[in-house]
matplotlib code that plots the C-alpha trace (Angstrom):
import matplotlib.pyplot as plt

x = [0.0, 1.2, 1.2, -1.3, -3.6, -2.8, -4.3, -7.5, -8.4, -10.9, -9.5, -10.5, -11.7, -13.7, -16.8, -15.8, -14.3, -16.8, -16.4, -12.1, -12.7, -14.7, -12.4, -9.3, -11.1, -11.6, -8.0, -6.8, -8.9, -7.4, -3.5, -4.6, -6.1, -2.6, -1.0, -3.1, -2.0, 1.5, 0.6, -1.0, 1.5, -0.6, 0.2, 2.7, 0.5, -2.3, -0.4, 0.9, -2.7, -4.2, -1.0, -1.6, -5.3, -4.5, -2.2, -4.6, -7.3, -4.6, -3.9, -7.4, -7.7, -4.2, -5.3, -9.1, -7.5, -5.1, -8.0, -10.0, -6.1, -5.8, -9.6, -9.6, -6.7, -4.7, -7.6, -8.3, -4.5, -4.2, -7.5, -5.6, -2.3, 1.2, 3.7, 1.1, -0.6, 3.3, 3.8, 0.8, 1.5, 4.9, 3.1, 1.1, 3.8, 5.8, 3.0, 2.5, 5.7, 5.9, 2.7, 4.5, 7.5]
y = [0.0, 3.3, 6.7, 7.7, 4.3, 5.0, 8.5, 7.1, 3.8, 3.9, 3.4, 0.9, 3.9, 5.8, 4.5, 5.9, 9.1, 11.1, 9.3, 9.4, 13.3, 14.2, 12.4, 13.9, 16.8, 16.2, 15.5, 18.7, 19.8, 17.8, 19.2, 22.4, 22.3, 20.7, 23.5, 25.9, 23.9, 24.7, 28.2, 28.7, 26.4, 24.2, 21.2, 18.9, 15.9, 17.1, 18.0, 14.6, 13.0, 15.0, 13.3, 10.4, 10.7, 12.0, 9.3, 6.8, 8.6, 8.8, 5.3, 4.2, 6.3, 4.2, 1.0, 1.4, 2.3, -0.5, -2.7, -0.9, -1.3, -4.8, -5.9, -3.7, -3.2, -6.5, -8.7, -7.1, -7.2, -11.2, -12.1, -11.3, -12.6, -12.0, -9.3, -7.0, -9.2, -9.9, -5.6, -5.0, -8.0, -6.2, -2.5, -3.6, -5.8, -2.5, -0.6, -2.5, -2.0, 1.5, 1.7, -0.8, 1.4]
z = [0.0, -0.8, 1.2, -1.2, -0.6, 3.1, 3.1, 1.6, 3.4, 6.0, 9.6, 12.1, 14.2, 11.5, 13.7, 16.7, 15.5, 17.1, 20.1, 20.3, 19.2, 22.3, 24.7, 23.2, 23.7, 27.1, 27.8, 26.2, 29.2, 31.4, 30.0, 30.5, 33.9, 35.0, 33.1, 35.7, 38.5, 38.1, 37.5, 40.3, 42.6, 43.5, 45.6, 44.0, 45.1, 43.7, 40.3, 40.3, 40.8, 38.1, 35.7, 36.7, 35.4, 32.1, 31.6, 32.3, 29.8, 27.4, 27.4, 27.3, 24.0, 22.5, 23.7, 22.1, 19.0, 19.3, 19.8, 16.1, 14.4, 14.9, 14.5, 11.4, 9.9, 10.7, 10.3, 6.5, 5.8, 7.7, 5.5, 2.0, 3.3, 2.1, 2.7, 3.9, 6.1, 8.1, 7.7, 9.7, 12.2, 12.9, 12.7, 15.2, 17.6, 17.2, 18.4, 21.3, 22.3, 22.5, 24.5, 27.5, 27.5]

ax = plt.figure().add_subplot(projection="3d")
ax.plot(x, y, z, "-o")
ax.set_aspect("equal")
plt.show()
């Protein structure tokens, strides 16, 4: 598949676009509320806490579009085998990898 092909194909989370969009949105929320915090010098406990949530909705978002990558994309790509199928088996193991860092 080409960069061209790439920009065209529908994602595994076209469906839930609306849905990643208004959490992301809510996290940018969340970034700048911690961003206040500092500003304001608030406690570093409660700065820390407030991280530690954004992480956490940040890594729901990656993992439920881990989960629409490989039940989309990798399942297509497994279904019409061959080089593409093994490229998106890596893309995804590689992926994974950077999310358990």
């Amino acid at each position: 598949m080409t960069d061209l092909d790439t920009a065209h194909a529908t994602h595994g989370y076209m469906s839930d676009k609306t849905k990643y969009l208004n959490r992301m949105k809510r996290i940018e929320g969340q970034a700048r509320g911690i961003h206040k915090m500092v500003d304001d010098e608030k406690y570093c406990i409660d700065i820390l806490t407030q991280i530690s949530a954004l992480t956490s909705a940040l890594e729901a978002v990656a993992l439920g579009l881990l989960d629409d990558h490989l039940r989309h994309c990798v399942v297509d790509a497994a279904k019409n085998g061959g080089p593409e199928a093994e490229a998106k088996i890596t893309e995804a193991s590689q992926a994974i990898a950077r999310l358990v860092r």
